[in-house]
C-alpha positions as CSV (number, residue, x, y, z in Angstrom):
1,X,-50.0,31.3,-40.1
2,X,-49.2,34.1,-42.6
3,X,-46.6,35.6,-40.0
4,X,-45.1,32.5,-40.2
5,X,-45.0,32.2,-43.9
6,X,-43.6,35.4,-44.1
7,X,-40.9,34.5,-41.7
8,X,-39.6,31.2,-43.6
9,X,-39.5,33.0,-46.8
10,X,-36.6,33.4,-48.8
11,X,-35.7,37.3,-48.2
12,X,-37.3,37.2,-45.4
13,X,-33.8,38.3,-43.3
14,X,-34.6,35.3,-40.6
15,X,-30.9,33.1,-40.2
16,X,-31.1,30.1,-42.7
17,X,-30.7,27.8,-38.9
18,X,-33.7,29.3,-37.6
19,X,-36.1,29.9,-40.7
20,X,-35.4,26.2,-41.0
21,X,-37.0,25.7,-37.5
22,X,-39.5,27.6,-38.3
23,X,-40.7,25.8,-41.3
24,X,-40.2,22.3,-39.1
25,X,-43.1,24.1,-37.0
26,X,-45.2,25.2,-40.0
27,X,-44.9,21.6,-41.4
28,X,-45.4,20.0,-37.9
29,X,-48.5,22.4,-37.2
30,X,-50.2,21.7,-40.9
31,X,-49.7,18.4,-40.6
32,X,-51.3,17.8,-37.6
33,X,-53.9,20.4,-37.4
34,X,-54.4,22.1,-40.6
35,X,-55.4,25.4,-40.3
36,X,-57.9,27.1,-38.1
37,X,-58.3,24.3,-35.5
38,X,-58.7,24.7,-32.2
39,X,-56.2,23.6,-29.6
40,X,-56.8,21.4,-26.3
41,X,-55.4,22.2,-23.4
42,X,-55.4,20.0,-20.4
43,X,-53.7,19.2,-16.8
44,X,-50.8,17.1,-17.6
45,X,-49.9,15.7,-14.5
46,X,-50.5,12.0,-13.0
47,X,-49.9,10.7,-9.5
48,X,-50.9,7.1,-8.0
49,X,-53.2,6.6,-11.0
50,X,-55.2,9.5,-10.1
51,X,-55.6,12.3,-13.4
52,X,-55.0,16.2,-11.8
53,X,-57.7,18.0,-12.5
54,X,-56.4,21.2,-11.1
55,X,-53.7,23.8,-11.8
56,X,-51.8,25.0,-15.1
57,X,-53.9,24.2,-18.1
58,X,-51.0,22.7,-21.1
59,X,-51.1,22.9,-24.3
60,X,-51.4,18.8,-25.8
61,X,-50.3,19.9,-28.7
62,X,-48.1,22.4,-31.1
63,X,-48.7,26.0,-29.9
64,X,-47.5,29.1,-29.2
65,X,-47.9,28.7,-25.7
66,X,-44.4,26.1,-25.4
67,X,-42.4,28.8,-27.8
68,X,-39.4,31.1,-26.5
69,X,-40.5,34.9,-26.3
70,X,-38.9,35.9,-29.0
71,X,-40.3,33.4,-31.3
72,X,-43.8,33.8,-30.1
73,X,-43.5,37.5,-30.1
74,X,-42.1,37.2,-34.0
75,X,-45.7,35.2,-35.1
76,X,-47.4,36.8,-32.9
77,X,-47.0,40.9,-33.5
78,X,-50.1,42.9,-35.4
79,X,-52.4,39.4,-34.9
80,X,-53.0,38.8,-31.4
81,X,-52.9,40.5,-28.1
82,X,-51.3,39.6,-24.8
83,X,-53.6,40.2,-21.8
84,X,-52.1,39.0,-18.6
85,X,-52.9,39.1,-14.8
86,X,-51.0,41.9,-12.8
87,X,-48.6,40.7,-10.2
88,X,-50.5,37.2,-10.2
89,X,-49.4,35.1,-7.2
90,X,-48.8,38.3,-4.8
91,X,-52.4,39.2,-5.7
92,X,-53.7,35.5,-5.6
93,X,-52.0,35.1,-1.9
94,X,-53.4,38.6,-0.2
95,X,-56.9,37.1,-1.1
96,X,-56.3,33.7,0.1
97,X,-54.7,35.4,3.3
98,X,-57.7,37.6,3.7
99,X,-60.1,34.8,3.7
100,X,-58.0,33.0,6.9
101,X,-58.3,36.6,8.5
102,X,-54.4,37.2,7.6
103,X,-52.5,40.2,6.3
104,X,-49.2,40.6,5.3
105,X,-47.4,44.5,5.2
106,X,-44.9,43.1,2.5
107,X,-47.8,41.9,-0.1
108,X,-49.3,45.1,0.8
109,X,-46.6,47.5,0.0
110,X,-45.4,45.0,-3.4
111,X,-49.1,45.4,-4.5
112,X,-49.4,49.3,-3.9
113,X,-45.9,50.2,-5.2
114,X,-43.2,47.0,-6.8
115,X,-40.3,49.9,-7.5
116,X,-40.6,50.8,-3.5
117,X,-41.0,47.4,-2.4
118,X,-38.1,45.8,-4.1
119,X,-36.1,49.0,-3.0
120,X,-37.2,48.7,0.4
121,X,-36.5,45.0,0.2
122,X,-33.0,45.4,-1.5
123,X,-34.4,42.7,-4.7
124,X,-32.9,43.4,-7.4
125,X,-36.1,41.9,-9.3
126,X,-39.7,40.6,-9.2
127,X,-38.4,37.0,-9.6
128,X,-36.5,37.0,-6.2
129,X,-39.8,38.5,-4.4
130,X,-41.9,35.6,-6.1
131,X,-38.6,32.9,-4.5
132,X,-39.7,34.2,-1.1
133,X,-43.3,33.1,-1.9
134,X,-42.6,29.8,-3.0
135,X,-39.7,28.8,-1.0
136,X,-40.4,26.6,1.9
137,X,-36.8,27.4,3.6
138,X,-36.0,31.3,2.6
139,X,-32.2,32.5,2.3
140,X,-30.4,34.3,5.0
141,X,-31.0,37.5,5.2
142,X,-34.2,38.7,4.7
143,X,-35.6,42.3,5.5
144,X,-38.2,41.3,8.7
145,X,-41.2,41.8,6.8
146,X,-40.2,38.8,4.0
147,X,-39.4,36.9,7.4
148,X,-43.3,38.0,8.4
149,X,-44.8,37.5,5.2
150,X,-43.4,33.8,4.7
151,X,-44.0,32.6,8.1
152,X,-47.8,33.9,7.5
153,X,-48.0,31.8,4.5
154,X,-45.8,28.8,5.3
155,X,-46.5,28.5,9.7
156,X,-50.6,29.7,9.6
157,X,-52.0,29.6,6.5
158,X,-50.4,26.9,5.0
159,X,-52.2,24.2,7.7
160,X,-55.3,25.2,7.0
161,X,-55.1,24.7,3.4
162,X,-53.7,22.3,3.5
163,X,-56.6,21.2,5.9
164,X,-59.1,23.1,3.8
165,X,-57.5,21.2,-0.2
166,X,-56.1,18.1,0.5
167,X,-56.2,17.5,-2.8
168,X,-53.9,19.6,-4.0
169,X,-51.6,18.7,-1.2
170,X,-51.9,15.0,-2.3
171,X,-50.4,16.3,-5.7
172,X,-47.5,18.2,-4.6
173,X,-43.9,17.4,-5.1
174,X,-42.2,15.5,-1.5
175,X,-39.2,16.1,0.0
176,X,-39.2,12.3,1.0
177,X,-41.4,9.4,1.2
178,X,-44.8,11.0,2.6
179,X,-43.3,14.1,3.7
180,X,-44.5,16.9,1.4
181,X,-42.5,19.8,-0.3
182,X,-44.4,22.7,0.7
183,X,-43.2,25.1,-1.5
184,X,-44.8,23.0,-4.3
185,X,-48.1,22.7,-2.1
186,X,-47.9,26.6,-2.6
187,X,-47.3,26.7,-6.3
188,X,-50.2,24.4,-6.9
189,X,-52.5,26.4,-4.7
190,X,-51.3,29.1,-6.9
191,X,-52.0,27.6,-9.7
192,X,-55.2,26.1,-9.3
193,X,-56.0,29.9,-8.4
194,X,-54.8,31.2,-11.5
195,X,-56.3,28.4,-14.0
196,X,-59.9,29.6,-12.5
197,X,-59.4,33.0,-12.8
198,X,-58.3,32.5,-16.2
199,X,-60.8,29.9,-17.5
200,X,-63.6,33.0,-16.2
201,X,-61.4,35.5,-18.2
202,X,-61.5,33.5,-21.1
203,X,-65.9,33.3,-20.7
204,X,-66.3,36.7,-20.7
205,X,-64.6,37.3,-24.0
206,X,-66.1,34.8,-25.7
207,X,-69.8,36.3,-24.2
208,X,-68.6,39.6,-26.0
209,X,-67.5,37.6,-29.4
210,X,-64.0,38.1,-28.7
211,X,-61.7,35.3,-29.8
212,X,-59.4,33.7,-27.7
213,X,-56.8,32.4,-29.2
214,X,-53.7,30.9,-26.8
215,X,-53.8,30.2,-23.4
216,X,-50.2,31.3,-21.4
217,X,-50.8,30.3,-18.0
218,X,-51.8,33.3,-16.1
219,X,-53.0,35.0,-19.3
220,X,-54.6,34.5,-22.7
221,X,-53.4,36.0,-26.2
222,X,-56.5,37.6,-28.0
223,X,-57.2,37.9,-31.6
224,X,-56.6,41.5,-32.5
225,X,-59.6,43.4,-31.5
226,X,-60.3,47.5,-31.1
227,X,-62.8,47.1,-28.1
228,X,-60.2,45.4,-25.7
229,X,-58.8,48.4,-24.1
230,X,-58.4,49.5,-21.0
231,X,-62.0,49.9,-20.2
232,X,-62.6,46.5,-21.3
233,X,-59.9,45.4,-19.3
234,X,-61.4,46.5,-16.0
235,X,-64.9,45.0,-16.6
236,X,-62.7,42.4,-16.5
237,X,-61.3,43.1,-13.4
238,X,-64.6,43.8,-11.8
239,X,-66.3,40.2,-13.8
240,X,-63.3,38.0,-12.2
241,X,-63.4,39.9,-8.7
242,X,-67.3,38.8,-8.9
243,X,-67.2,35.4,-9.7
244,X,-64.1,33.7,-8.4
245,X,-63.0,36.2,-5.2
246,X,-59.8,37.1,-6.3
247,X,-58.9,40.2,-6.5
248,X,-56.2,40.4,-9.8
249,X,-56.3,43.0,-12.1
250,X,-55.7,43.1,-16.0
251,X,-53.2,44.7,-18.6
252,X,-52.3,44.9,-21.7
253,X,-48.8,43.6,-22.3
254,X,-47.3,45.1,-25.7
255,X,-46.2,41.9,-27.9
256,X,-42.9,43.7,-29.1
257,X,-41.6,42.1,-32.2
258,X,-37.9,42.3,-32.1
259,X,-36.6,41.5,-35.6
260,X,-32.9,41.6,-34.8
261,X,-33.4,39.9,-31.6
262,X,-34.3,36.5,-33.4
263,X,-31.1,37.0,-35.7
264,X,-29.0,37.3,-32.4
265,X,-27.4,33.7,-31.4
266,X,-26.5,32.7,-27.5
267,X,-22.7,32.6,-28.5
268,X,-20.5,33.3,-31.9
269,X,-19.5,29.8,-33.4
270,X,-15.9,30.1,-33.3
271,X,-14.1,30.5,-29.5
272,X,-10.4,30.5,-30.2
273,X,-9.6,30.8,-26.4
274,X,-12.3,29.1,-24.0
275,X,-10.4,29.6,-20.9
276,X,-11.1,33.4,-21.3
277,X,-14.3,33.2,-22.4
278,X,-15.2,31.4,-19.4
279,X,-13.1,33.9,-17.3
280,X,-15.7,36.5,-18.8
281,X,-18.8,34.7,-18.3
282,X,-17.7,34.0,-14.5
283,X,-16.6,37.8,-14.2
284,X,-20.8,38.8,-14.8
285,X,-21.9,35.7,-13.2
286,X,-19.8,34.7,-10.4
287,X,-22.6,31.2,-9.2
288,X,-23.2,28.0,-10.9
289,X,-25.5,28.5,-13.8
290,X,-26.7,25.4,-14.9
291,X,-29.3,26.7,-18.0
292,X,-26.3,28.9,-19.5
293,X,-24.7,25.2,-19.1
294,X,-27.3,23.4,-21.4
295,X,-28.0,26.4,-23.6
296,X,-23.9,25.6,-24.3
297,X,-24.3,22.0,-24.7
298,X,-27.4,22.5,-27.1
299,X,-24.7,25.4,-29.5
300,X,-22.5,22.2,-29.5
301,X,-24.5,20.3,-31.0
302,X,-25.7,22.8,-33.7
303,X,-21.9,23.5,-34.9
304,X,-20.9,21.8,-38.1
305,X,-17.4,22.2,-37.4
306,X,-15.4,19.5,-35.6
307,X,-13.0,22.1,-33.8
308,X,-15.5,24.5,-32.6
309,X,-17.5,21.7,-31.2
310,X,-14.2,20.8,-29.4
311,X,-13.5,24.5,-28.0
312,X,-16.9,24.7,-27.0
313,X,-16.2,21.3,-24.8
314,X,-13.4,23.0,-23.0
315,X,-15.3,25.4,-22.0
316,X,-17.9,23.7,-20.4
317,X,-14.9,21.4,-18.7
318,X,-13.7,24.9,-17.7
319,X,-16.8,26.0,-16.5
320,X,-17.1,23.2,-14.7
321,X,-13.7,22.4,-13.1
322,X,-14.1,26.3,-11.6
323,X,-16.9,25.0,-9.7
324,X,-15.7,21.8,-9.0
325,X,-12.2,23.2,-7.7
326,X,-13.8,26.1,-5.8
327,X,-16.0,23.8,-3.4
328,X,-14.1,21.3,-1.5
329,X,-17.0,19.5,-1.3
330,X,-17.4,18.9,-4.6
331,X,-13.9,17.6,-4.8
332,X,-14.7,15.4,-2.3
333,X,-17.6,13.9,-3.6
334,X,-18.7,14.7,-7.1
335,X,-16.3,13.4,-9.6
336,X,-14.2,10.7,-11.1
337,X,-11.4,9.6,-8.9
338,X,-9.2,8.6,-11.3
339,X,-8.4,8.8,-15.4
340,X,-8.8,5.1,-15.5
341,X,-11.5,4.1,-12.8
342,X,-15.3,4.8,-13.4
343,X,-17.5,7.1,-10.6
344,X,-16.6,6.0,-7.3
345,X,-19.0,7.6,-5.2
346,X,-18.8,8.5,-1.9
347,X,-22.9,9.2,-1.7
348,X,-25.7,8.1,-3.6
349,X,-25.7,9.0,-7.1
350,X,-29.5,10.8,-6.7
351,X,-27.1,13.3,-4.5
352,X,-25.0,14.2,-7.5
353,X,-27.8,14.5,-9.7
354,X,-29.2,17.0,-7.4
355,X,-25.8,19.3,-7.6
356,X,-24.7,18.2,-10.8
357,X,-27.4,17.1,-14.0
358,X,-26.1,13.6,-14.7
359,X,-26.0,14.6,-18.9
360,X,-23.1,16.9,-17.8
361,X,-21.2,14.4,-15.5
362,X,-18.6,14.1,-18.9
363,X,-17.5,17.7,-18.5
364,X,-16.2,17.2,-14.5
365,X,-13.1,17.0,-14.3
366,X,-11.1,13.8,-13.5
367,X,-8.4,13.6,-10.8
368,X,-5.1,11.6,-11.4
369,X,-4.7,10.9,-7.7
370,X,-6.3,11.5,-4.2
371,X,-3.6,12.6,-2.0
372,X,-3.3,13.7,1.6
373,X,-0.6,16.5,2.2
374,X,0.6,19.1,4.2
375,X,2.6,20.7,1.8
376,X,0.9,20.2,-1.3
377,X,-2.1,22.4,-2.4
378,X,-5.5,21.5,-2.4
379,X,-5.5,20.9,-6.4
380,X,-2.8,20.0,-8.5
381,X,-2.4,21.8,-12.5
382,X,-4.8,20.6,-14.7
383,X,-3.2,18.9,-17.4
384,X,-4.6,18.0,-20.8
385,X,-8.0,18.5,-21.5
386,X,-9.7,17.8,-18.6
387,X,-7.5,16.3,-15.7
388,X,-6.5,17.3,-12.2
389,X,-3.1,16.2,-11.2
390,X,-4.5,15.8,-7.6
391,X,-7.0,16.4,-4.9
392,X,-5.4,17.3,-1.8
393,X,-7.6,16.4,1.2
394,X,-5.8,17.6,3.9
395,X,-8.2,20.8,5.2
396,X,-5.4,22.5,6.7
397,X,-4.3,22.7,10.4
398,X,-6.0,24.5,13.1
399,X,-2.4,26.0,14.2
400,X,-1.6,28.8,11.3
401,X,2.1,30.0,10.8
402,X,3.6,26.7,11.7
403,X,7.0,27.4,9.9
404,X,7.7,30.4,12.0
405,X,10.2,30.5,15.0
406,X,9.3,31.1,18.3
407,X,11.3,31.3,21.3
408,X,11.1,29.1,23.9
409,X,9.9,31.2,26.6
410,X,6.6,32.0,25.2
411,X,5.7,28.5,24.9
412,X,7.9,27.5,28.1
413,X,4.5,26.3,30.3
414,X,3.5,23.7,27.8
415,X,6.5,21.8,27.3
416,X,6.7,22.2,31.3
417,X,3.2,20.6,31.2
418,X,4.9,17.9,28.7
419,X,7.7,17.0,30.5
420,X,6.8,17.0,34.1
421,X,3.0,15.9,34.2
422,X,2.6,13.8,30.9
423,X,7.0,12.7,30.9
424,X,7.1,12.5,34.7
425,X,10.4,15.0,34.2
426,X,12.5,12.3,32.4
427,X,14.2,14.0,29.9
428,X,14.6,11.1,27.1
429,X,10.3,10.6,27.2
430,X,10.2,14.0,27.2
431,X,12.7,14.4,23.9
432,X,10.4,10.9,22.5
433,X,7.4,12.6,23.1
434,X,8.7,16.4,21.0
435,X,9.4,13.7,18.1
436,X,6.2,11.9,18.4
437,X,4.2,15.6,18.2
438,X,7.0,16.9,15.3
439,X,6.4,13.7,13.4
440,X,2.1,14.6,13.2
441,X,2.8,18.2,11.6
442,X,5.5,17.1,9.1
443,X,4.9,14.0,7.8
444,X,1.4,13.2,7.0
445,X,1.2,9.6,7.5
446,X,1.4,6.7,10.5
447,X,4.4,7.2,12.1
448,X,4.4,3.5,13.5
449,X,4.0,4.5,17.0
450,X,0.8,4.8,19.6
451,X,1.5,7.0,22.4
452,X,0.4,5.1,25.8
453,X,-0.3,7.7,28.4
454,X,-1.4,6.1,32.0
455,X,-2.1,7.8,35.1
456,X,-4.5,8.3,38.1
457,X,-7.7,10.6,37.8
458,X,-7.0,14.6,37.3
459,X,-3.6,14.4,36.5
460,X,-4.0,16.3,33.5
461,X,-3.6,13.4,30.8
462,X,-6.6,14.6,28.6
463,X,-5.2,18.3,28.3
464,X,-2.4,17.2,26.1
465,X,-4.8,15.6,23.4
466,X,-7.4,18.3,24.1
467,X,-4.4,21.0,23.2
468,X,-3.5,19.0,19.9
469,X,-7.0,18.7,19.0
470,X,-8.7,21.9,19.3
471,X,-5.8,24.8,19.2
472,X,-2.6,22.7,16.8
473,X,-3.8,20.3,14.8
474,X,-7.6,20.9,14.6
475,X,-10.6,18.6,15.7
476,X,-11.3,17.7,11.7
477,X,-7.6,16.3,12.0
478,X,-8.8,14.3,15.2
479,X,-10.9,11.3,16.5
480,X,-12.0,10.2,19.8
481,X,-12.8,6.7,20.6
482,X,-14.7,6.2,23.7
483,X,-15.3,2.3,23.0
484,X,-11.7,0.6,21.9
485,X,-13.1,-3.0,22.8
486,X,-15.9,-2.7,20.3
487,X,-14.1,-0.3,17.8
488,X,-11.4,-3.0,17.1
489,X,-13.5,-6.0,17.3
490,X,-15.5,-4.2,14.0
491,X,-15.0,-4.7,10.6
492,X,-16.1,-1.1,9.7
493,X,-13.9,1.7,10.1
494,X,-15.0,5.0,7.7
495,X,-13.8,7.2,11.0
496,X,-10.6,6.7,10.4
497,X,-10.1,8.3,6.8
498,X,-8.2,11.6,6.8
499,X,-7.4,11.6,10.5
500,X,-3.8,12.0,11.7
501,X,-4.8,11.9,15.6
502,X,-6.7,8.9,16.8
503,X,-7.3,9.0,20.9
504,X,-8.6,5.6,22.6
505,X,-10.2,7.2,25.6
506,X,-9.4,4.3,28.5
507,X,-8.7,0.9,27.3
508,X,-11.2,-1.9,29.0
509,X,-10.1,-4.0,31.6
510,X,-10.7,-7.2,29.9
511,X,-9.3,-10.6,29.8
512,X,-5.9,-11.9,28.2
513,X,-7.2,-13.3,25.1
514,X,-9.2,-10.2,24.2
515,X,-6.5,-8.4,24.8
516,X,-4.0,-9.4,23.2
517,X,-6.5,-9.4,19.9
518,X,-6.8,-5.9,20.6
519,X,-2.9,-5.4,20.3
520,X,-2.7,-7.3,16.9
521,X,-4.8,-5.0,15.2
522,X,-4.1,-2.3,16.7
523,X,-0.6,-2.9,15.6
524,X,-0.9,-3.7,12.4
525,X,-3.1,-0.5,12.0
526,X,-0.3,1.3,13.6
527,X,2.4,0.0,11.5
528,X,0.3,-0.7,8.1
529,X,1.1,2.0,4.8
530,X,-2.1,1.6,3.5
531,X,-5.4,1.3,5.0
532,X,-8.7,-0.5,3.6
533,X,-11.6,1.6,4.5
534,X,-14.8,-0.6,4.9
535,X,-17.8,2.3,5.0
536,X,-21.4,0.4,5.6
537,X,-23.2,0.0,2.5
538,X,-20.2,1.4,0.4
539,X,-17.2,-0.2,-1.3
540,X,-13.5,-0.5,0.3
541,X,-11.7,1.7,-0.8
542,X,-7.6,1.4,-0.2
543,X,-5.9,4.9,1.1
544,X,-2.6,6.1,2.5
545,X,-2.6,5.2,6.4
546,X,-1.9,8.7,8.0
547,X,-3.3,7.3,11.6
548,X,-1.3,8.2,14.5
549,X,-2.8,6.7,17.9
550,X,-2.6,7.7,21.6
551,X,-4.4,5.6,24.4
552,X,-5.3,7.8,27.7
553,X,-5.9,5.3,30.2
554,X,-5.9,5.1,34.3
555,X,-4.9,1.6,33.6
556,X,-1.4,0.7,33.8
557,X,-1.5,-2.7,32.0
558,X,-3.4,-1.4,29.1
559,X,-1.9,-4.1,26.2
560,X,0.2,-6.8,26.2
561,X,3.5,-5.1,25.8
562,X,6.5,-7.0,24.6
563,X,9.9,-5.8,25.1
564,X,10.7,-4.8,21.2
565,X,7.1,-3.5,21.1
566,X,6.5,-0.1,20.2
């Protein structure tokens, strides 16, 4: 408490915004507690009614223990000392491995030597070894012994505690309903581990009339004391070894009390041109940061100033338009169609919130209009402060370099194929037909017309829509119906959006009436501008009808064709 007096003096050097949170917490702390009281700690967690009695021990209420470093580092320098576990969870896993008769060679080596372990690993830090431990799906990538060492934990041993502690199963996060996330089976193991190492720790100081004064997960801050040292330290070792099995060693951690460090902000309070600033951040830190995102939304709302709050708003709507512009899937899905509509969501809103925090939603940006073109790029300018002329859905064809010329001789068997197997060498179905094929990679919407092609078995019919689809247009471009009869007599139709190729694959041979129902909507989906897409479970939306049908069919009377019908 007198470190923290100190601190909220009035010469004291501290910044007047944080010596004023530090006297919130002196208030806060006196008021509630006084001084000298002890703090309770307990397991905070509740599932199905049932209290956790197991894992990381909390602090219930003020403490050091739920302050940032530097803060706690600042109050806590010349008073206390840190004593923490060394590596923690790799040594906590090795022993839980050893008692299932396991081994792995990268705990091994990360337990003998980090530096050559990370090296050998190519990790550019402790943190992304620790990922691998409590990752249930691990990135692409990784060295063979990673692969070893997490299919130990997650394939072998991971059954048998989970046979062994149901328990701590039964509190772990899911994936879904009943189906658990096993990465948070292993954190819990973890920490239920490290809570009972600790918890013996803290005993065998307080045998030895040393004071314990803050408990930090998988260590405990000490009140200053000239007998712990290093000796002390591995009695320690050797007590916890004894009495709990695990095999984690202690250390000193220096409790480094950075004066300048607390006078340092995240980011200056005046950004006169956000656009580069965000170029900047992106340039160190190319991937979507979402905590550099909040710590920005939380400097918003400490600025005074009206303008700097609103440069600081363009740059998260920068920050976030990079992202949102660099993943088509994103454009796709994850923000507000239009200036004037609200969210019209594709997916389930717990799908944003699992990409995108829902407090940050504001910042997206919002798209004037959804377009479909071939010529237009995927996004339009962004105009005012936070809007997208358009989103251009069209992926791109499978074909590359359409404008170019080519001579007719290299593509001379093709339009052979065209115009004597699928044109039966008549020269005006033939010159119909280059039309019909110019009209899909020009125009981007219906051109009013469905190509009929009819003909016995193994005449080569299919290889003209199989061509378009996989080597010109591009199978995203391209839908195959199989079913025509049920397809049409449905009132959904989601398969139809963005597709500029739509193949009925043999139209049934069924009765008159049926038939000619079948030709009515097929014609007006043929001839229609826009199109109402009916998704199950999802509202219509209305979009630009870009369908272009064909029917391959060994049937000759397909539809009820009337002499002006097209």
């Amino acid at each position: 408490m007198d470190v923290l007096k100190d601190l909220t003096k009035k010469h004291s050097g501290v910044p007047q915004d944080i010596k004023k949170r530090l006297k919130d917490y002196q208030n806060l702390f006196n008021l509630l507690y006084g001084e000298g009281k002890e703090t309770v700690y307990s397991f905070t967690n509740k599932k199905r009614n049932q209290e956790k009695r197991f894992g990381r021990l909390y602090a219930t209420s003020t403490s050091l223990q739920g302050m940032k470093k530097d803060f706690r580092s600042a109050l806590a320098a010349g008073v206390l000392q840190d004593i923490d576990m060394v590596a923690a969870a790799p040594s906590i896993f090795k022993t839980i491995l050893s008692v299932y008769n396991l081994n792995s060679k990268a705990l091994d080596l990360y337990l003998e030597n980090r530096d050559e372990a990370l090296s050998k690993y190519k990790l550019k830090e402790k943190s992304n070894f620790l990922s691998v431990i409590f990752t249930k799906h691990p990135p692409q990538g990784l060295h063979p012994e990673l692969m070893e060492m997490h299919k130990t934990l997650y394939n072998v041993a991971y059954p048998q505690i989970a046979a062994d502690y149901p328990v701590i199963v039964q509190f772990s996060k899911e994936c879904s309903a009943s189906v658990v996330n096993k990465g948070s089976a292993m954190a819990n193991v973890f920490q239920a581990a490290e809570s009972i190492i600790l918890m013996e720790a803290i005993e065998f100081f307080r045998e030895r009339d040393i004071a314990p004064s803050v408990l930090c997960f998988d260590g405990v801050m000490l009140v200053k004391n000239e007998r712990v040292n290093e000796q002390l330290l591995e009695e320690l070792h050797q007590h916890t070894v004894q009495q709990t099995g695990f095999d984690v060693k202690w250390a000193e951690k220096p409790i480094v009390h950075n004066h300048t460090t607390l006078q340092e902000k995240d980011f200056p309070d005046h950004c006169d041109d956000p656009k580069a600033f965000v170029a900047e951040v992106l340039k160190r830190e190319p991937s979507y940061d979402q905590e550099w995102v909040f710590k920005v939304e939380h400097h918003i709302g400490r600025l005074k100033d009206k303008d700097d709050q609103e440069n600081y708003k363009e740059v998260l709507k920068c920050y976030m338009g990079e992202f949102c512009r660099k993943d088509l899937y994103v454009g796709k899905y994850y923000f507000r169609t239009s200036i004037h509509d609200p969210w019209l969501l594709k997916v389930p809103g717990e799908t944003v919130g699992m990409t995108i925090h829902h407090l940050l939603g504001q910042y997206m940006p919002q798209v004037k209009t959804r377009i479909f073109d071939f010529h237009k790029p995927t996004w339009g300018e962004q105009s005012g402060k936070c809007f997208i002329e358009h989103f251009n859905a069209f992926p791109g064809c499978a074909a590359t370099n359409l404008g170019c010329h080519v001579e007719r001789d290299e593509v001379a068997p093709y339009l052979d194929y065209i115009l004597q197997v699928i044109c039966s060498n008549r020269e005006t179905e033939y010159t119909y037909v280059l039309k019909w094929m110019q009209e899909l990679f020009t125009s981007s919407k219906a051109n009013g017309v469905v190509l009929c092609i009819t003909g016995l078995e193994g005449t080569g019919k299919g290889f003209f829509y199989q061509t378009l689809s996989e080597h010109l247009l591009g199978k995203e471009l391209c839908l195959t119906l199989n079913n025509a009869d049920q397809f049409l007599a449905q009132t959904f139709n989601s398969e139809l959006e963005k597709k500029s190729l739509v193949l009925f694959d043999e139209m049934p041979a069924v009765g008159f009436k049926q038939r000619r129902s079948m030709f009515d909507k097929l014609k007006n989906m043929t001839m229609d501008d826009k199109i109402i897409i009916n998704e199950k479970s999802m509202r219509r939306d209305v979009a630009k009808n870009m369908n272009n049908f064909m029917i391959n069919s060994n049937n000759e009377a397909i539809l009820p064709l009337t002499a002006p019908g097209r």
